[in-house]
N, C-alpha and C positions, 0 to 999 in steps of 0.2 A: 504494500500500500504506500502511495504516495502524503503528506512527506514520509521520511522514519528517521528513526534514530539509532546509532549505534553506543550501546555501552564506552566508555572510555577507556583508552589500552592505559593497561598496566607500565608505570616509567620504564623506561628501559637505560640500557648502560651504551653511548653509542660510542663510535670511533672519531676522531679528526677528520675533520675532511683533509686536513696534507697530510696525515698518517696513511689515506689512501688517494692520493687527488685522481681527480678527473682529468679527462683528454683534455678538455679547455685551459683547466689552472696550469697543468703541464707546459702547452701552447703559449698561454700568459707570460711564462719564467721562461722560454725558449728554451722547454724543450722538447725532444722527440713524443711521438705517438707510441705510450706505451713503455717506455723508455728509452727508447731508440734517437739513438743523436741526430741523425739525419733527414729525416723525413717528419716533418707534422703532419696534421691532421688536414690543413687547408694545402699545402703542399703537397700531401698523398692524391688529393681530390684532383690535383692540375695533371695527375698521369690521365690518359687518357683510359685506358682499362679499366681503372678503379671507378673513376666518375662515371663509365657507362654500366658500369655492374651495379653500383647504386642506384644509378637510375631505372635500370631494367626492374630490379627487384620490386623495388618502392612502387613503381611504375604499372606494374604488372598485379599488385595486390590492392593497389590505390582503384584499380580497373574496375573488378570484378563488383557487381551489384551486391551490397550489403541489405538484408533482412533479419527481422526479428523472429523469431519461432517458436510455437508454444505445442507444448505435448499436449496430446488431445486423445485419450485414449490408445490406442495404439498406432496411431497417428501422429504427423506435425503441420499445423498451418501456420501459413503465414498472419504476423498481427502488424496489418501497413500503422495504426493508429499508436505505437509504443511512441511517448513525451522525446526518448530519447533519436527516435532514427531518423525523425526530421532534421536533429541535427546533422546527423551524417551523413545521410543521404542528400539534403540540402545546404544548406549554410550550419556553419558550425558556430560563427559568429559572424557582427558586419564586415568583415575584412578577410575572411578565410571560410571556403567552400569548403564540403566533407570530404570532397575527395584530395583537397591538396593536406588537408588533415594526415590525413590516411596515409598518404604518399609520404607528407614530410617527417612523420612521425617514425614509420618504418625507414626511412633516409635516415633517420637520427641514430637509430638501434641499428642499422649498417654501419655505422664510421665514427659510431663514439661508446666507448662501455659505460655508461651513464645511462644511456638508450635513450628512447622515446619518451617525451615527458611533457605532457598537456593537462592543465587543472580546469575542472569543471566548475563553473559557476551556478549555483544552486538559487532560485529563487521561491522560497516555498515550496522547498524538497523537491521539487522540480529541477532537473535542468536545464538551464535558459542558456546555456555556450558555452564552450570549448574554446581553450585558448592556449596555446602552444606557446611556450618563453624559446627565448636563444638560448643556446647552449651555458651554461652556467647558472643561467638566471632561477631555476626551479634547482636544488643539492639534495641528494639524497644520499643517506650515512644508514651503515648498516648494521644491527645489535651485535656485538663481540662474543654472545654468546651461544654461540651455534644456531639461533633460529634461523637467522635471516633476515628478518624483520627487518621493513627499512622505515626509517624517518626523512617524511620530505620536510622544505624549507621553503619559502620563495622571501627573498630578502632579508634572511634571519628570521621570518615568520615561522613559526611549526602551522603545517597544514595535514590536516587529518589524512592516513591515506586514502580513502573510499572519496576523495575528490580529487586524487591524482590518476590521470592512465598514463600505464607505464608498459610499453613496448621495449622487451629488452633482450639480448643474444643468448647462448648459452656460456656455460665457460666463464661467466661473468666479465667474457673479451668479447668486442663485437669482430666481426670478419676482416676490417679492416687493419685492426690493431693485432692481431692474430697472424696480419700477412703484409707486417711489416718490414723485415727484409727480404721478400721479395721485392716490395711495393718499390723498398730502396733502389735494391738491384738496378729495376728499370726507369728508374728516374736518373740515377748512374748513369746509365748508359744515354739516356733522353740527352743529358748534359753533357756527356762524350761526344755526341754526333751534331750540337749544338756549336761546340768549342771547336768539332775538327772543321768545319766549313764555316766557320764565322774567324778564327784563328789561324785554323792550319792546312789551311787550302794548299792544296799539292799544282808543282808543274808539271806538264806533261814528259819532260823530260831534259835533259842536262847537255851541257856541249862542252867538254873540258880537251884542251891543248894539253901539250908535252912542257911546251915552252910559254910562255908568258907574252903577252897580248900589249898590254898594257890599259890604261882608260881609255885613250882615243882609238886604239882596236878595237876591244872590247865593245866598246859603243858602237862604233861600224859595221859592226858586222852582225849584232844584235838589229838594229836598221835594216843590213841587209837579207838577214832571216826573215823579218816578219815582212817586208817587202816583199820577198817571195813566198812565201809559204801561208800566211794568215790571212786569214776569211776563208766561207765557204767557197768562194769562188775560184782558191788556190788548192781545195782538198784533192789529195792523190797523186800531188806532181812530184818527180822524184826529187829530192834534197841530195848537193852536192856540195860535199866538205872538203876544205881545202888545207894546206901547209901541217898537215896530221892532227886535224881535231876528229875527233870523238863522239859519236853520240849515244846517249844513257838512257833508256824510256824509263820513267817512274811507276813503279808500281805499287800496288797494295801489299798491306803484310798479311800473315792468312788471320792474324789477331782483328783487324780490320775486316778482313773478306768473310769473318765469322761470325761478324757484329751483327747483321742480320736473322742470322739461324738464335745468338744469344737473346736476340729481342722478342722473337716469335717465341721464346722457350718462357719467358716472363711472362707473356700474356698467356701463355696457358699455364703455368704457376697464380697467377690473380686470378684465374677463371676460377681453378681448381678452388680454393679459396671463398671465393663468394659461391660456388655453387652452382655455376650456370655453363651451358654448353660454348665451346670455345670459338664455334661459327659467329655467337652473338657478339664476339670481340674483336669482329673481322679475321681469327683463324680458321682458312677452310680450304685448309691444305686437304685436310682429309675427309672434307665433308660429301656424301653423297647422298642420293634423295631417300636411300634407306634409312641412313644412322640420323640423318636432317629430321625425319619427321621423328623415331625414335629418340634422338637427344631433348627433342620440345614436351614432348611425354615425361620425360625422366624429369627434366628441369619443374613441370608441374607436379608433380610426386614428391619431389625430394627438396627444391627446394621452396618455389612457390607456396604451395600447402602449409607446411610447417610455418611459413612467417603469417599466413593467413592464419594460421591455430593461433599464433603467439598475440595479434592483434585482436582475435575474438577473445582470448582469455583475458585480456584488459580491460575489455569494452564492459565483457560479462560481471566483472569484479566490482568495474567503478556505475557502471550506469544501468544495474540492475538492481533491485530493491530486496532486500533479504528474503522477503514473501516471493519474488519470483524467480528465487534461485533455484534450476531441480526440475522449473515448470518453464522454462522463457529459456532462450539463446541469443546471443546473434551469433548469424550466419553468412558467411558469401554463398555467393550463388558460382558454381563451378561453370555451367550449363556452358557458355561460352568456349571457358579454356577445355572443355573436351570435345568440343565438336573437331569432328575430321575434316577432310578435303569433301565435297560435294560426292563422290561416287561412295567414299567410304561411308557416311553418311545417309546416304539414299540405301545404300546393304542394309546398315543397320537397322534404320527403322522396316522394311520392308521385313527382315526377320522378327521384328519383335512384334509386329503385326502379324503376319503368318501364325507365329506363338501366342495369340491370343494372348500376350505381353502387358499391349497397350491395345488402345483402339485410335481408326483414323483419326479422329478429332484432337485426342490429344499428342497423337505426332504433327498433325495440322500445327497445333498449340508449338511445336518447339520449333517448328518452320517460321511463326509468324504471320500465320493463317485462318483465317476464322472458319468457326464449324461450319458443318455442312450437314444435312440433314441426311437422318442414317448413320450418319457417323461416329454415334456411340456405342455400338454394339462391335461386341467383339465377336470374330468372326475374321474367318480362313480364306482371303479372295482366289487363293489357289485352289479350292475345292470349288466355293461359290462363284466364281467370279462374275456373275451377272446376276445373283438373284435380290431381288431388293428387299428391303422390310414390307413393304405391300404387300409386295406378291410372296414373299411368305407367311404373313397374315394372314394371306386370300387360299393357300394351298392350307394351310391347316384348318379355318372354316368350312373348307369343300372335305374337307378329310371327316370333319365332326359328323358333318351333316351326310353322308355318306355311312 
């Protein structure tokens, strides 16, 4: 029942927050994500692989239609009317939609072990909005004595927990800080390939004498090389050396000519990592239309899913009412991420009709199709395939009365 109340927790004994700091206060003092000297948190962000693995994830859970769900027997329907999913489903508050909620929230529990941290504003045990702080601004400290138990803060305030949602990793690391020297690795490298062609731009090759030229040689003859030979309009004309010079082509080292295979080896180290198939990080060395469709399954099982449990178990915690604990959910709606390619799709339903599974109307229903009359009767069109509800109406009256 709306309002309620919760009993007051017993005090608890918490930690420092620098006895354990956060990615941010870490950041603050300059330093590494996690401990790590080299890379921060906003710095890990500017690799390219990390930022699109958070954004996929976030992205991809932010997606999916959120509903509330109520056991009903041995049933679950949906309740569009719960105080709470207006929020989410629409505006969370004036400045922030449910979906960027969603999104930013699980953004947060990707790239910081702090995780996802939005306080709900209650008015008349109601919830009237959702409001997400910046990283630091909500601290949460956690009892030293084996519960668990966290305490949140927002400005040195204590805030109860049942009006914090707190989306968070396992490990009590999120993926980010967990794959941290990888992350480095390829930022290393990012700034190697940065430095060698903004720095160390190579010539194509070298002209070295026996004997010594002097500067006005030197110079003239440098004139007279690129005189002949430079621009495209001189490409492929032989080159003639003269008085025993030399020529040296510059080449790569294989340290260099490896930098590429080391770079592709990182994005599939950050892949592994956050979870997600390595085609999605532009690796698709090895991608083919078999493992392509099988990788986007896996990535919904393993790790979509899970960040979608982790986000309903918050929701359930803070913006369900103790009365509807047991009886109420929320839930995503999958329906989208499992739909196949159109032929795979049309099989399936055509079997699960066949199996008197479902009936047309509500496969009509996941096409985005309205009923049609007859169409709730199940029934085998491979046996029947033209008899209608009339006419067999009309054959069983003729059968009676016979």
């Amino acid at each position: 029942m709306w309002p309620f109340s919760k009993p007051a927790a017993p005090p608890v004994e918490a930690k420092s927050g620098t006895a354990s700091p956060n990615d941010w206060l870490l950041e603050l003092f300059g330093a590494g994500v996690a401990g790590s000297p080299q890379v921060s948190r906003s710095v890990a962000l500017t690799v390219p692989a990390v930022a699109n693995a958070v954004k996929v994830i976030s992205e991809s859970v932010a997606t999916a239609a959120l509903t509330v769900k109520r056991h009903v027997g041995d049933q679950e329907v949906d309740v569009p009317g719960h105080p709470a999913l207006a929020l989410l489903a629409g505006e969370a508050n004036g400045w922030t939609s449910g979906y960027e909620l969603i999104r930013d929230l699980t953004a947060q529990a990707l790239s910081q072990d702090a995780g996802g941290l939005a306080w709900v504003n209650r008015v008349q045990g109601r919830p009237a909005e959702i409001i997400r702080y910046d990283d630091g601004a909500i601290t949460v400290e956690y009892s030293n004595k084996g519960t668990g138990e966290p305490t949140y803060r927002i400005g040195g305030k204590k805030i109860r927990s049942a009006d914090i949602i707190h989306v968070r990793s396992g490990f009590s690391r999120c993926p980010l800080s967990l794959a941290r020297d990888a992350i480095a690795a390829a930022k290393t490298m990012e700034r190697y390939v940065v430095a060698f062609w903004a720095q160390s731009a190579r010539p194509g090759g070298v002209i070295t004498m026996d004997k010594g030229l002097g500067d006005t040689g030197a110079q003239k003859m440098l004139q007279g090389w690129k005189a002949a030979f430079s621009g495209s309009e001189n490409a492929g004309r032989t080159a003639v050396l003269w008085d025993g010079a030399k020529w040296s082509p510059m080449t790569m080292t294989s340290v260099d000519a490896q930098l590429l295979e080391l770079r592709k080896f990182q994005l599939s180290e950050i892949a592994r990592a956050f979870g997600i198939p390595q085609h999605m990080l532009g690796v698709l060395d090895r991608a083919t239309w078999g493992n392509y469709s099988q990788a986007a399954r896996e990535y919904l099982t393993s790790t979509v899913l899970p960040w979608m449990r982790a986000v309903e178990a918050a929701l359930n915690r803070t913006l369900l009412t103790d009365a509807e604990r047991g009886e109420y959910r929320f839930a995503f709606d999958l329906d989208d991420f499992s739909q196949g390619d159109l032929g795979e799709r049309a099989t399936a339903i055509s079997t699960l009709i066949t199996a008197r599974t479902i009936n047309p109307n509500e496969a009509r229903d996941w096409l985005g199709l309205p009923a049609r009359e007859g169409g709730d009767e199940f029934s085998n069109p491979a046996i029947e395939p033209s008899t209608s509800t009339e006419e067999r109406t009309s054959a069983n009256e003729s059968a009676v009365q016979q």
